[in-house]
C-alpha positions as CSV (number, residue, x, y, z in Angstrom):
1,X,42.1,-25.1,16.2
2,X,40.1,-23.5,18.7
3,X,39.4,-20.9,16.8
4,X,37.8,-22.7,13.8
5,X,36.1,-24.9,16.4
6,X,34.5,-21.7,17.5
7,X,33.3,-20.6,13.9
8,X,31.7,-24.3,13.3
9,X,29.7,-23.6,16.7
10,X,29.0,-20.3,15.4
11,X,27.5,-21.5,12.7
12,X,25.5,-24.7,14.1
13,X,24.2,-21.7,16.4
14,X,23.1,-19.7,12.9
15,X,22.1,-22.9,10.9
16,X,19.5,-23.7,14.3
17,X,18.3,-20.0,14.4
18,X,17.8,-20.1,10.5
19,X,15.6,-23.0,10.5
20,X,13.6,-22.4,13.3
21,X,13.0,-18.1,12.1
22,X,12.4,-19.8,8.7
23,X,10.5,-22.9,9.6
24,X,8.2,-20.4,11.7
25,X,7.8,-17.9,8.8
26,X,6.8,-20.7,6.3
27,X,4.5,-22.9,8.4
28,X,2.5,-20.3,10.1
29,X,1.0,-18.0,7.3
30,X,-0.3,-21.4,5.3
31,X,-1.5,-22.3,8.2
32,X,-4.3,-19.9,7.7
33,X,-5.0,-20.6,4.4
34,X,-8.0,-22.0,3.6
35,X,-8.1,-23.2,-0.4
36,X,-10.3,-22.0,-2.4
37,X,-12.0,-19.9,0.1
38,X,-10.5,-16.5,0.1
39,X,-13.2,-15.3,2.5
40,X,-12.3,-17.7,5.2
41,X,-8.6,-16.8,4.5
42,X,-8.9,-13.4,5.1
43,X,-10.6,-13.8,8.0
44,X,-8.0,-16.3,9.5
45,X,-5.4,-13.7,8.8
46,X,-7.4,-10.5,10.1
47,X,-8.0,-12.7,13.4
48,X,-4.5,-13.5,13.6
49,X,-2.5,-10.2,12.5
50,X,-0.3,-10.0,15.0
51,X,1.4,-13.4,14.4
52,X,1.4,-12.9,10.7
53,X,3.6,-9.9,11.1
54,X,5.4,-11.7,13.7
55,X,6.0,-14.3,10.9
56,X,6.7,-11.7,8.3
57,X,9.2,-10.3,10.8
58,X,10.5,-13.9,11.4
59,X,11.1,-14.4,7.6
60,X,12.9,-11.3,7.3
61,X,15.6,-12.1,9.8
62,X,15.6,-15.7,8.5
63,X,16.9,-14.1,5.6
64,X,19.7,-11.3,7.5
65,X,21.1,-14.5,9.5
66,X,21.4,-16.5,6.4
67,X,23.9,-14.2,5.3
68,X,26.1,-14.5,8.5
69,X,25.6,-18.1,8.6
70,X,27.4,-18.4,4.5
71,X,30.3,-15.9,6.0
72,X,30.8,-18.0,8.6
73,X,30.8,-21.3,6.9
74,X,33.3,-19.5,4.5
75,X,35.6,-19.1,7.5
76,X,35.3,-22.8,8.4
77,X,36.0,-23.8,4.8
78,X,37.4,-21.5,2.6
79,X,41.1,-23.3,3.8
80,X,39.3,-26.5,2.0
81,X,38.5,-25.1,-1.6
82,X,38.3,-21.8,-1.9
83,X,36.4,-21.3,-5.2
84,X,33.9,-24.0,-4.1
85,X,33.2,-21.2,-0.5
86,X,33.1,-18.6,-2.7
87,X,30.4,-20.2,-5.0
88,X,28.6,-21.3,-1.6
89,X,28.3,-17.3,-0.8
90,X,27.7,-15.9,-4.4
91,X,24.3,-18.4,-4.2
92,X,23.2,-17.4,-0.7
93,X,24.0,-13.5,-1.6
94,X,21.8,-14.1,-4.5
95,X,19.1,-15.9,-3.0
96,X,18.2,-13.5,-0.1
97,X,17.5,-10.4,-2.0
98,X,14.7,-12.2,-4.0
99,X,13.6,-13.6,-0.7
100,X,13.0,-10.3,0.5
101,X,11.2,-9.4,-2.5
102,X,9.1,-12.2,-2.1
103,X,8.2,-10.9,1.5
104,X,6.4,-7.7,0.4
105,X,3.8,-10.4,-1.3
106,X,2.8,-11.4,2.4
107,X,2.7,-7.3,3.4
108,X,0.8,-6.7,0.6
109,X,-1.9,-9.2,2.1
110,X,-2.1,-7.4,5.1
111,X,-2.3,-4.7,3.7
112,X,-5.3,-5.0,1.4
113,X,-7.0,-6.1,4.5
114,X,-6.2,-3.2,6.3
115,X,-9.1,-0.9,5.6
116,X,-7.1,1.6,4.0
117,X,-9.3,4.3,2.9
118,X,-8.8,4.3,-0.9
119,X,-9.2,0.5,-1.5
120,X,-13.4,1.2,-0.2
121,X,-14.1,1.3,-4.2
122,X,-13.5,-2.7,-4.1
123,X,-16.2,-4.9,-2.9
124,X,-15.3,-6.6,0.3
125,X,-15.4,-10.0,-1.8
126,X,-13.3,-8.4,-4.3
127,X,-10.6,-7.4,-1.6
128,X,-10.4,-10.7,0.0
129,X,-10.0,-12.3,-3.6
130,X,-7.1,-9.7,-3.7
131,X,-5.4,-10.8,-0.9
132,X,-5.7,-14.5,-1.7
133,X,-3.8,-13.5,-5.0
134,X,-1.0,-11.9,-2.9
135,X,-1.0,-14.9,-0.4
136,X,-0.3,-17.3,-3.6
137,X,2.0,-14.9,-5.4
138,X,4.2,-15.7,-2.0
139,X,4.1,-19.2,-2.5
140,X,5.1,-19.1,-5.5
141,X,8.5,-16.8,-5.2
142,X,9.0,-19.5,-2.4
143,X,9.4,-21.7,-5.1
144,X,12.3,-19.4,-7.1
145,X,13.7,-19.1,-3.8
146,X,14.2,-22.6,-3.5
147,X,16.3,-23.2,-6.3
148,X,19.1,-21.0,-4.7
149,X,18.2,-23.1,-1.2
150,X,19.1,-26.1,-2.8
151,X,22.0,-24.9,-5.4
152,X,24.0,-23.9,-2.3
153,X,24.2,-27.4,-0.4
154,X,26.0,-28.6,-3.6
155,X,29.2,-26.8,-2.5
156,X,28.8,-27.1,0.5
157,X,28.3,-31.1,0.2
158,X,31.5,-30.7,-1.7
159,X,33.3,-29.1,0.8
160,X,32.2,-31.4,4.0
161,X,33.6,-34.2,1.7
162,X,36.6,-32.8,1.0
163,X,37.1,-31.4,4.6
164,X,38.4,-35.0,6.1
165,X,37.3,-33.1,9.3
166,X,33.6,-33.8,9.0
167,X,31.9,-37.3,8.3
168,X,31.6,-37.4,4.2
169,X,28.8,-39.2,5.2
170,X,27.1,-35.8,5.9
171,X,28.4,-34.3,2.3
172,X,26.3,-36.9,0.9
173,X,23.8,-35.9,2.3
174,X,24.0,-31.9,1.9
175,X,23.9,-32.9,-1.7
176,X,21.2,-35.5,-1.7
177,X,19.2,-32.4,-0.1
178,X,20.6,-30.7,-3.0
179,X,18.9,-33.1,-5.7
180,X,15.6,-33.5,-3.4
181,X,15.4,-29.1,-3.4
182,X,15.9,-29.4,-7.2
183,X,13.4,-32.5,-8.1
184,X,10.6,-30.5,-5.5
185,X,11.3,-27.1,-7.8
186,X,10.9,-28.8,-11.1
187,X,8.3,-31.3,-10.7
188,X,6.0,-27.9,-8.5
189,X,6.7,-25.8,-11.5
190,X,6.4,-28.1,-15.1
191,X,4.2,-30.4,-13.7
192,X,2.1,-29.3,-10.7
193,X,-0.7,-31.4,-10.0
194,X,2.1,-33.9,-9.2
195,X,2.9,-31.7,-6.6
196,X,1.8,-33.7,-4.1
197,X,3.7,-36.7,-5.2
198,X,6.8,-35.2,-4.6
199,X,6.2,-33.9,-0.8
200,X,8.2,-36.6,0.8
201,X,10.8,-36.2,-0.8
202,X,11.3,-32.6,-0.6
203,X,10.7,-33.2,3.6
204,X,12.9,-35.7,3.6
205,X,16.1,-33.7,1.8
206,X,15.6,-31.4,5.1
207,X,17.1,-34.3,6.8
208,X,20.5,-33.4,5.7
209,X,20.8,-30.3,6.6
210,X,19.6,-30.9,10.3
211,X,21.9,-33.0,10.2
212,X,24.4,-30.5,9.2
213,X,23.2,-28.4,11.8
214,X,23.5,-30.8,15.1
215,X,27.0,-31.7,14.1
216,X,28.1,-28.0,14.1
217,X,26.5,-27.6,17.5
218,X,27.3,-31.0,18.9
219,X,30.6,-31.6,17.5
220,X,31.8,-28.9,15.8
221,X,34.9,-30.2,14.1
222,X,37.9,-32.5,15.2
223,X,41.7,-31.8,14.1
224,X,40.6,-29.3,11.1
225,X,43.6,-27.3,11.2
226,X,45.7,-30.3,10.9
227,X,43.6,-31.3,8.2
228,X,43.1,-28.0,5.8
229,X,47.6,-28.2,6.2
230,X,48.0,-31.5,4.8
231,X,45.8,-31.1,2.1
């Protein structure tokens, strides 16, 4: 018991680290963006290199901790349904790679406004207008990304409920996160000037998954060996 109470700690511990290298990764680089006004962008991003490749940096170990936080939430579940965990991981492995991808985007920004000697046959205008493109080509491989960010808190919704050593009450909510990542996706990509509209609701499917995460810390979980036997 101890020992799965460890790996739920271990993975409250991963879940916090996750949001808070992700949350910073997301949040700071739009931050800077002005719309519609590439020059002002660039120069918001030119003024503040050094936290944009902090960010960058941020976002990339976001996506390496990701991956230990699935392998441990395996651990902790895998006794519960195995074929549900192994779902769970297959749609994290999946997701991180593209995430990466999506990273070089944000690089490529920086590095169109780096001065580099052979880009000098662009106009300056031309160059910031460049970077903008990269900047938006980001935000929009955020938005594959999320489908694999919310097709994973299905199983593990289903898990937590089947557990009987975590509240079902906070399966529920994994997989109402679930539905709110997957409405957010659609409505962002077939119908985006209701975009906006839909911004509540993708905030407040987060709620879950803090959730998630202060339970692992704070409580971890209660009897779950006793549990995963007589199932």
């Amino acid at each position: 018991m101890n020992s799965l109470k460890t790996t739920a700690r271990t993975a409250g511990v991963l879940y916090l680290l996750l949001a808070v290298t992700g949350g910073f990764s997301m949040l700071y680089v739009p931050s800077l963006i002005v719309p519609g006004d590439a020059a002002a962008t660039a120069s918001n991003i030119m003024a503040s290199e050094s936290l944009v490749r902090t960010g960058i940096v941020s976002g990339l170990i976001c996506q390496v901790v990701f991956v230990f936080l699935v392998l441990a939430l395996y651990k902790l579940f895998k006794g519960v349904n195995e074929t549900y965990a192994s779902v769970m991981v297959a749609l994290v492995v999946a997701a991180v790679p593209v995430a990466f991808l999506n990273m070089l985007n944000q690089l490529a920004a920086l590095h169109v406004l780096s001065n580099v000697s052979y880009l000098r046959v662009f106009e300056t205008d031309q160059l910031y207008a460049l970077a903008m493109l990269f900047i938006d080509l980001h935000s929009q491989g955020l938005l594959i990304v999320e489908i694999f960010w919310g097709l994973w808190l299905l199983p593990l919704g289903l898990l937590v409920i089947k557990s009987r050593f975590m509240p079902r009450l906070l399966g529920v909510l994994l997989i109402v996160a679930f539905f709110g990542y997957l409405i957010d996706f659609m409505v962002r990509l077939v119908f985006p000037v209701h975009a906006a509209m839909v911004s509540p609701i993708a905030g407040a499917s987060k709620f879950g998954e803090l959730a998630m995460i202060f339970w692992l810390l704070i409580k971890g979980v209660s009897g779950a060996e006793r549990s995963i036997n007589s199932a």
